[in-house]
MDAnalysis code that builds the backbone (N, CA, C; Angstrom):
import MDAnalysis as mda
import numpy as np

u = mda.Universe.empty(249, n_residues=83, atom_resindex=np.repeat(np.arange(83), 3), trajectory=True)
u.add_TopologyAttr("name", ["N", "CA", "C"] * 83)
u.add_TopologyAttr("resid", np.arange(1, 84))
u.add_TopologyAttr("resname", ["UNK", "UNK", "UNK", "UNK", "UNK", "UNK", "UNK", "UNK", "UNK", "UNK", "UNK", "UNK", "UNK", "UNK", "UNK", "UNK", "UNK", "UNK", "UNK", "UNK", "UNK", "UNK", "UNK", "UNK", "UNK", "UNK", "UNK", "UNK", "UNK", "UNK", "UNK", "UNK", "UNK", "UNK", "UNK", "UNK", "UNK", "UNK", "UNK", "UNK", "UNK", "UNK", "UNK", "UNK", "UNK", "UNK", "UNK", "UNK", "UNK", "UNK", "UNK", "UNK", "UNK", "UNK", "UNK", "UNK", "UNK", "UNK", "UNK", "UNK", "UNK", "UNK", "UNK", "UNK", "UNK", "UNK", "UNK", "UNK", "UNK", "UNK", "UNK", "UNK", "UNK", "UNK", "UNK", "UNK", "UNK", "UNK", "UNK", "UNK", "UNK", "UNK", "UNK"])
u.atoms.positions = np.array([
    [-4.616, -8.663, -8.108],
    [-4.672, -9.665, -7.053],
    [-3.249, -10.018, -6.621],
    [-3.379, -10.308, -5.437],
    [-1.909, -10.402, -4.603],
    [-1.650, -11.844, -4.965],
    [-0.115, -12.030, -5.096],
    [0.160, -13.884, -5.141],
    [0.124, -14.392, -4.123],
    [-0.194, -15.803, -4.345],
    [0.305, -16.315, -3.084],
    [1.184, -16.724, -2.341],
    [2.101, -16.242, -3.552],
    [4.009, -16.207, -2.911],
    [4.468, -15.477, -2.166],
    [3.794, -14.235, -2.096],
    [3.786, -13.113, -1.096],
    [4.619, -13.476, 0.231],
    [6.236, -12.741, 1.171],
    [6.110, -13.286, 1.856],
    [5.584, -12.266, 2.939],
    [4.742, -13.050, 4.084],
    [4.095, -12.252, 4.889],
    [5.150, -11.498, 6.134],
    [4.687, -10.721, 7.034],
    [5.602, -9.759, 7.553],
    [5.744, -10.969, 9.127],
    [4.863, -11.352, 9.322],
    [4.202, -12.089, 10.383],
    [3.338, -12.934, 10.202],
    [3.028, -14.037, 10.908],
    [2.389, -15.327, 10.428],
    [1.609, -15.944, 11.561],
    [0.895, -15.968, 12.051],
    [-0.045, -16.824, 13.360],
    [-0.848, -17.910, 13.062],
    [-1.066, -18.606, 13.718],
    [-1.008, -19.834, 12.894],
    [-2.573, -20.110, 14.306],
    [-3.873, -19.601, 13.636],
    [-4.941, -19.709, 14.682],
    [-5.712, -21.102, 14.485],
    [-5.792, -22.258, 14.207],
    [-6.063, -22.928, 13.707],
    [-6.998, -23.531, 15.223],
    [-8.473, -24.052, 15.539],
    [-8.088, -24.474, 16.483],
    [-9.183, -23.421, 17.810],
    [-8.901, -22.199, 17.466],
    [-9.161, -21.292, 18.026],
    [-9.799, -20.556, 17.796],
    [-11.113, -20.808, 19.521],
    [-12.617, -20.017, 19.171],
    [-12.883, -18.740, 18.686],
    [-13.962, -18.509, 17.963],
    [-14.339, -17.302, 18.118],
    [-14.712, -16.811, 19.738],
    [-14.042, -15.301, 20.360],
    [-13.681, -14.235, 19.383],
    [-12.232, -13.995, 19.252],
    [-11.639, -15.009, 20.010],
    [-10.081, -14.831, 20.038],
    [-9.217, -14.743, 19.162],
    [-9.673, -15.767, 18.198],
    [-9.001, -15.363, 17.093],
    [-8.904, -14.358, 16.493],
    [-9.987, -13.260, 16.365],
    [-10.143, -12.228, 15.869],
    [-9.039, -11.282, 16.733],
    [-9.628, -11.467, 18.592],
    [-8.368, -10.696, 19.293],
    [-7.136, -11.196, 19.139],
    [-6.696, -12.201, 18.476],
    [-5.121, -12.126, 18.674],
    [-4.886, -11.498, 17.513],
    [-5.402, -12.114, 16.521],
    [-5.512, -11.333, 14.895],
    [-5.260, -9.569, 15.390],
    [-6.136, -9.089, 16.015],
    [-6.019, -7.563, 16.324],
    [-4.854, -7.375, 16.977],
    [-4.802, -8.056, 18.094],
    [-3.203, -7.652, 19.191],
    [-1.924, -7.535, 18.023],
    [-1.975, -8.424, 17.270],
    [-0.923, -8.303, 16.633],
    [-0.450, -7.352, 15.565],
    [-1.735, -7.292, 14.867],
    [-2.210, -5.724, 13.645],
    [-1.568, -4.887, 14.611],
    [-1.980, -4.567, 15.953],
    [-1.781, -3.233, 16.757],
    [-0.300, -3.007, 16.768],
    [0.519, -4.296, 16.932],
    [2.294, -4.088, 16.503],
    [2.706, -3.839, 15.498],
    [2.126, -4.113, 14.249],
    [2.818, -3.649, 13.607],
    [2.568, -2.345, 12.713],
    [3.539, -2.299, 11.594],
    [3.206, -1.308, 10.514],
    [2.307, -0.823, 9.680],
    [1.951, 0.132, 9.326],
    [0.663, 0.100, 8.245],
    [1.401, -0.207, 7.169],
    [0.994, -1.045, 6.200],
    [1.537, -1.459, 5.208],
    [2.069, -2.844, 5.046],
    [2.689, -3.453, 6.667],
    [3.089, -4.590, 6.541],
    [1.938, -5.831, 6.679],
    [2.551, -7.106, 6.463],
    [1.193, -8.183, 5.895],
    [1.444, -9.491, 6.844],
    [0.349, -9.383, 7.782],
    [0.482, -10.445, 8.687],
    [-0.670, -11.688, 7.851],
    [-0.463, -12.948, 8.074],
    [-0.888, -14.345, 7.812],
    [-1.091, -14.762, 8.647],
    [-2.616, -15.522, 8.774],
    [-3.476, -16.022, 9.752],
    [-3.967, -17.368, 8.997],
    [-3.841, -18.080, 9.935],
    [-4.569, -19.910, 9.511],
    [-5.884, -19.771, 10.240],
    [-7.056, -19.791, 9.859],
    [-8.293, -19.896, 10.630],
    [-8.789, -20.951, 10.470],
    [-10.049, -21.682, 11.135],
    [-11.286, -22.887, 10.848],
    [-11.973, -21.855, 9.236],
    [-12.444, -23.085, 9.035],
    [-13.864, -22.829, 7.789],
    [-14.676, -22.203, 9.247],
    [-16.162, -22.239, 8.942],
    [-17.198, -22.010, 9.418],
    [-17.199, -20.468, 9.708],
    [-17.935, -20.239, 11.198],
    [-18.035, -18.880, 12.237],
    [-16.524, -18.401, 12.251],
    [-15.498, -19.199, 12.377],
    [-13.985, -17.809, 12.169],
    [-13.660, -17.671, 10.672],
    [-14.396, -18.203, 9.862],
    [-13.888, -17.470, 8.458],
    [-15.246, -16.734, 8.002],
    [-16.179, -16.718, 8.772],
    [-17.352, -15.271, 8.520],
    [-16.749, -14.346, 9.574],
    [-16.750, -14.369, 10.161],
    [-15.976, -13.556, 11.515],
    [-14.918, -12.485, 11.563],
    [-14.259, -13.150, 11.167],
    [-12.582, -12.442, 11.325],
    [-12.427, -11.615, 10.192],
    [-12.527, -12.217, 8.876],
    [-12.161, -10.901, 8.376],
    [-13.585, -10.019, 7.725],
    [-14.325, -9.897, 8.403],
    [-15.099, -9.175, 8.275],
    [-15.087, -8.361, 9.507],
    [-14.272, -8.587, 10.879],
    [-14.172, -7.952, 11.719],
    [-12.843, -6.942, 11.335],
    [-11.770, -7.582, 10.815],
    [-10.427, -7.046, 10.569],
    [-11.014, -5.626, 9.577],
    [-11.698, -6.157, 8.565],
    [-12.049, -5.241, 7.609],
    [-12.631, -4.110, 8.324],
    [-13.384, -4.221, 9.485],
    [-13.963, -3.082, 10.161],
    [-12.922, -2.501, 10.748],
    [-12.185, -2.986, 11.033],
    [-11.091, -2.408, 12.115],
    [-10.136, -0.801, 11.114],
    [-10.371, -1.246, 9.669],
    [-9.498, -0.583, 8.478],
    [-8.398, -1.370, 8.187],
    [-8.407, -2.361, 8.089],
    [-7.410, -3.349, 7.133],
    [-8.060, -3.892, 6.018],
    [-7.084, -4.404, 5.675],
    [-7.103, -4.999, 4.439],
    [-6.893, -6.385, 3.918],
    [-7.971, -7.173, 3.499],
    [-7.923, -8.915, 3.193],
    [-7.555, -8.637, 2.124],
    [-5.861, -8.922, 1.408],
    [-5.677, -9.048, 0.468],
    [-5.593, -10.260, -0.294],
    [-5.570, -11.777, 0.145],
    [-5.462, -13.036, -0.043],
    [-6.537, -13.398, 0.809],
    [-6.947, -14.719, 0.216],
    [-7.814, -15.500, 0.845],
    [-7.549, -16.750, 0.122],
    [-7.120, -17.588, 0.536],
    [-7.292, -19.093, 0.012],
    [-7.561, -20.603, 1.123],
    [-8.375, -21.702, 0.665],
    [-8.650, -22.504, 1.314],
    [-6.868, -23.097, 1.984],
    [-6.610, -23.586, 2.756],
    [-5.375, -24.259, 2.979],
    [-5.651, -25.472, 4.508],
    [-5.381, -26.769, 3.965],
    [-5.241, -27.774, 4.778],
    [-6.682, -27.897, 5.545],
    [-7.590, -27.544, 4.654],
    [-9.419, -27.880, 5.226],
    [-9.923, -26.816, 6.558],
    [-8.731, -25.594, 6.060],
    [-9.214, -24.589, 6.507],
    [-8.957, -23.199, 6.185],
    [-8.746, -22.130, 6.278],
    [-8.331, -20.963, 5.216],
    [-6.758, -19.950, 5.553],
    [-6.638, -19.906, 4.511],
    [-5.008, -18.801, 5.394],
    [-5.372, -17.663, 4.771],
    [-5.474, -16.083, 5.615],
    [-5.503, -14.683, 5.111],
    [-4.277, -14.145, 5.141],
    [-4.089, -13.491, 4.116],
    [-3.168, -12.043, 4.101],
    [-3.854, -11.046, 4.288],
    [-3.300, -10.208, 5.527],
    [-3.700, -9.312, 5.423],
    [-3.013, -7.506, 5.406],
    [-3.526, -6.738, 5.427],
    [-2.437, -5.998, 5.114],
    [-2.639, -4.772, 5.916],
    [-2.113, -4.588, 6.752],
    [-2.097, -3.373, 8.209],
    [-2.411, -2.124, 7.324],
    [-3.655, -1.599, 7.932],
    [-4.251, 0.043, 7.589],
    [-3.211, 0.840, 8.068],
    [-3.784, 2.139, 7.799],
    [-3.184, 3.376, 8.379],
    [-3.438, 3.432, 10.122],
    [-2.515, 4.266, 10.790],
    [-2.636, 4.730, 12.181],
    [-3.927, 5.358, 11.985],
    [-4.801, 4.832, 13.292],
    [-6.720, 5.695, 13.278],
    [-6.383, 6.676, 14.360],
])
């Protein structure tokens, strides 16, 4: 299991923000970077924390962290390979 000291490559801070956008900015940004590097996302509880990374995961990434933060959740995640 990854720490949560980890520092991330990139950080978005979606807090706030409907489904499905969050998921698309979550993606726009995966699409910049590296495979390998680890972007951090702040989401709501509810529909964007069933949502998103179960969408990311389809995409071929990787939820390596998951923890509750400030009554809502922060992911690490970790950029797949080029598809």
């Amino acid at each position: 299991m990854m720490s949560a000291s980890v520092s991330p490559d990139v950080s978005l801070h979606l807090r706030g923000v409907a489904c499905p956008m969050n998921y698309v900015k979550s993606k726009l940004r995966l699409e910049r970077m590296e495979p390998g590097q680890l972007l951090e996302i702040f989401i709501d509880a509810g529909a964007p924390m069933r949502n998103v990374p179960r969408s990311i995961t389809n995409d071929g990434h990787k939820v390596v962290l998951t923890e509750e933060h400030e009554g809502g959740f922060r992911l690490l995640i970790e950029r797949g390979a080029e598809s």
